[in-house]
C-alpha atoms as an extended CHARMM CRD file, in Angstrom:
* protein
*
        82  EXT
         1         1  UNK       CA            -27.0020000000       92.6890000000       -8.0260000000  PROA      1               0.0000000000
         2         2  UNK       CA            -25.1800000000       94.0530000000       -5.0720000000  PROA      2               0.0000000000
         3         3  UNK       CA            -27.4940000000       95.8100000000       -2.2350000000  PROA      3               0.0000000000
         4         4  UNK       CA            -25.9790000000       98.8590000000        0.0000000000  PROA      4               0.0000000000
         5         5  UNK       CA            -27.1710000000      100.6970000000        2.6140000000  PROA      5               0.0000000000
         6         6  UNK       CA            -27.8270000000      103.9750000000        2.2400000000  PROA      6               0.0000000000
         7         7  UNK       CA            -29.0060000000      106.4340000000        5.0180000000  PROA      7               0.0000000000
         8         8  UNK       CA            -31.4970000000      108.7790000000        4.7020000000  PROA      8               0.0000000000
         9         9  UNK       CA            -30.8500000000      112.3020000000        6.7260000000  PROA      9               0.0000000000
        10        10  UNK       CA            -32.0040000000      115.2600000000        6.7620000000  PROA      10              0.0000000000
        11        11  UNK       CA            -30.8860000000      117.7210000000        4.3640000000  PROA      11              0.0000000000
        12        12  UNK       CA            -29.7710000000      121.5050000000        4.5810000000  PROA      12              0.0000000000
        13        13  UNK       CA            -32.3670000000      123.5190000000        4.6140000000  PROA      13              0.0000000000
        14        14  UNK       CA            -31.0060000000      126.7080000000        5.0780000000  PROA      14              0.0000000000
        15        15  UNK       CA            -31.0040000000      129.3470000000        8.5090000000  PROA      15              0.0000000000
        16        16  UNK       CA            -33.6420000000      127.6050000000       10.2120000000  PROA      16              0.0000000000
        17        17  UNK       CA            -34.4010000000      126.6890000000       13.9880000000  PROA      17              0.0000000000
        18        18  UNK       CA            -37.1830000000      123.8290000000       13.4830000000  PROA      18              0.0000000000
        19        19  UNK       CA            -37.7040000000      121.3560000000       11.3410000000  PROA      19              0.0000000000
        20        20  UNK       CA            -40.7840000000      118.8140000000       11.5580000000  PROA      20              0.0000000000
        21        21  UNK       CA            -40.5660000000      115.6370000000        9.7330000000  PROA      21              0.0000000000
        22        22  UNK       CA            -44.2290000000      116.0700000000        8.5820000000  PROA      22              0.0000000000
        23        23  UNK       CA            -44.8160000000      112.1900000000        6.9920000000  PROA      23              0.0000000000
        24        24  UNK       CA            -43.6030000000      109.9270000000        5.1820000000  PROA      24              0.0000000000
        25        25  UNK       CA            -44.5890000000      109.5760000000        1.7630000000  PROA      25              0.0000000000
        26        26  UNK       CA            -43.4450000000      105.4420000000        1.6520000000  PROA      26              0.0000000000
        27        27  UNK       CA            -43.9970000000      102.3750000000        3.8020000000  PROA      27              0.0000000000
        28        28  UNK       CA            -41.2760000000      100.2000000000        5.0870000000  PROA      28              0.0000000000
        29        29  UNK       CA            -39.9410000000       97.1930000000        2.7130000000  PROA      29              0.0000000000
        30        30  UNK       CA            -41.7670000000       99.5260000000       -0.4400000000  PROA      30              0.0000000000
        31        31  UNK       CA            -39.3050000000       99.7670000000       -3.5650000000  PROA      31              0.0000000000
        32        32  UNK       CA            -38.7770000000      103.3480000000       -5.1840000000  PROA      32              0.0000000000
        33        33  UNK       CA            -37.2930000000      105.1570000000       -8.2550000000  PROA      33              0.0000000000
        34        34  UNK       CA            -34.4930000000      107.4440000000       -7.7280000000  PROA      34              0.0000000000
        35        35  UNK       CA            -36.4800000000      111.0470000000       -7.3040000000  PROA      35              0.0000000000
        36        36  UNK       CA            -39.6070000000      109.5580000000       -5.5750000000  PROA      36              0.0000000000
        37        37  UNK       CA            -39.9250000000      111.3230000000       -3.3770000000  PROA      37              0.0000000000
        38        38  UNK       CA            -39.7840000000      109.9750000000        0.2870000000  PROA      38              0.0000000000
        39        39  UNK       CA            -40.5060000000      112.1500000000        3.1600000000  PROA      39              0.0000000000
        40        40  UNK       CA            -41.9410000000      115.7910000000        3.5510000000  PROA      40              0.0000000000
        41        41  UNK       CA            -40.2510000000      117.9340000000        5.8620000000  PROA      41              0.0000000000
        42        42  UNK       CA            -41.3220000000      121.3780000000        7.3310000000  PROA      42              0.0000000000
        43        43  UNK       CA            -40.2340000000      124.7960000000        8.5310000000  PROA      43              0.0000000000
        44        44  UNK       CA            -41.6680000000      128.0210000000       10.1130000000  PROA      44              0.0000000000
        45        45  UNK       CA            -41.1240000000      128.6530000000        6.0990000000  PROA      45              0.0000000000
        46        46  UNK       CA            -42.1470000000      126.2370000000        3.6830000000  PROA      46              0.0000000000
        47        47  UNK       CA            -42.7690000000      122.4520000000        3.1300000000  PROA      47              0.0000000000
        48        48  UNK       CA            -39.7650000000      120.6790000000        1.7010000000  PROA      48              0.0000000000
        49        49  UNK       CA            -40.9170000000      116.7250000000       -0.2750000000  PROA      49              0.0000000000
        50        50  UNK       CA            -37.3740000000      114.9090000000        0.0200000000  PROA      50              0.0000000000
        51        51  UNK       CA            -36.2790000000      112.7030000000       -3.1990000000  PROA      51              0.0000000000
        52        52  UNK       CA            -34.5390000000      109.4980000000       -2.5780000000  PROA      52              0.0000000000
        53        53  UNK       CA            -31.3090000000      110.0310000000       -4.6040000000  PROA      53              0.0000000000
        54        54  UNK       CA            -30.9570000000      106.0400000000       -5.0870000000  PROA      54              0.0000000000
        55        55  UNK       CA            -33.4670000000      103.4730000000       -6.3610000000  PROA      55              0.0000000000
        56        56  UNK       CA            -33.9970000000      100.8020000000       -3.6530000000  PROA      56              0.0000000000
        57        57  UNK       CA            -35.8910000000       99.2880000000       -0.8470000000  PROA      57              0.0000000000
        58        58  UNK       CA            -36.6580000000      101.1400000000        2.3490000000  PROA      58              0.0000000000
        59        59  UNK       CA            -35.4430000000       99.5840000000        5.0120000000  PROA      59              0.0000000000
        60        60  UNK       CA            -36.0230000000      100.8250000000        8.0150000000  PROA      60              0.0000000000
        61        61  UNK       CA            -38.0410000000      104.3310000000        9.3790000000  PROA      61              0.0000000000
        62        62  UNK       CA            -35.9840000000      105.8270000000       11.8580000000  PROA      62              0.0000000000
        63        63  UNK       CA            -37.9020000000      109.0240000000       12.8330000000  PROA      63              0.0000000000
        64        64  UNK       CA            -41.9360000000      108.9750000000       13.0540000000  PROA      64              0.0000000000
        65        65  UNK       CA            -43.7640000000      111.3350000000       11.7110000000  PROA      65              0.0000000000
        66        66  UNK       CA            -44.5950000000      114.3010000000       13.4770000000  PROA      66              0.0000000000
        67        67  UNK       CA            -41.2700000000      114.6210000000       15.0410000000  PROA      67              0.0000000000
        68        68  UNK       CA            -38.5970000000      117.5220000000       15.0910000000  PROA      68              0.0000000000
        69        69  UNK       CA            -35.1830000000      116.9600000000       13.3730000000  PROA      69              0.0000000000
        70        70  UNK       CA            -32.5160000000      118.8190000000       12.5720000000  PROA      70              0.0000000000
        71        71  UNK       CA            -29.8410000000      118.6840000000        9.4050000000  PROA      71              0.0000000000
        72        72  UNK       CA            -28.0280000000      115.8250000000        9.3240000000  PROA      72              0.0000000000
        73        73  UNK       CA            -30.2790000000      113.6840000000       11.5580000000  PROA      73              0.0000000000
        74        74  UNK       CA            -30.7170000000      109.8390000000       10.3540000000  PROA      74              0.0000000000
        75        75  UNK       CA            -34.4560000000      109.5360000000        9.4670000000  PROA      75              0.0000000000
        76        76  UNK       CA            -34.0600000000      106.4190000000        7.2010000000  PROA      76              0.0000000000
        77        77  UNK       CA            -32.5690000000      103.2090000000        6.2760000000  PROA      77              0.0000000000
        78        78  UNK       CA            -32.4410000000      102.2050000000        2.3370000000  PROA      78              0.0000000000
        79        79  UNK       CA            -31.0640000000       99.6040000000        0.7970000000  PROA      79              0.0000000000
        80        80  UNK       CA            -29.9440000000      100.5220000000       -2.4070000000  PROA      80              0.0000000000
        81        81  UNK       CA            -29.2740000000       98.9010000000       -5.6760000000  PROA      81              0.0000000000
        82        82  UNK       CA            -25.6900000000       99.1790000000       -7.0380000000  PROA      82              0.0000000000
């Protein structure tokens, strides 16, 4: 089995000025299913649990909790099964 990188960022959440990366739901080096669901992100108007679209390994946390992102920011590092 081939491994990939895959990286982890923060999706588009719409017309919004903050974002808080709120926790993560995983450790490093734990294995997940494709739709676990990874990371909870907030705005000023609702909580937003993001799915890893892959199954695989995280790698690496990028962004600790707590902090404020914005779309397209690199929170994550999987590696992926393909």
């Amino acid at each position: 089995m081939f491994m990939k990188e895959f990286l982890l960022k923060t999706p588009d959440l719409g017309d919004t000025e903050k974002i808080e990366l709120v926790r993560w739901l995983c450790k490093e080096g734990q294995m997940v299913k494709e739709g676990d669901e990874v990371i909870e992100l907030v705005t000023d108007k609702a909580a937003f649990p993001v799915e890893s679209p892959y199954a695989g390994t995280l790698k690496k946390i990028l962004i600790e909790q707590g902090s404020v992102v914005k779309k397209g920011d690199i929170l994550g590092i999987m590696d992926i099964n393909e």
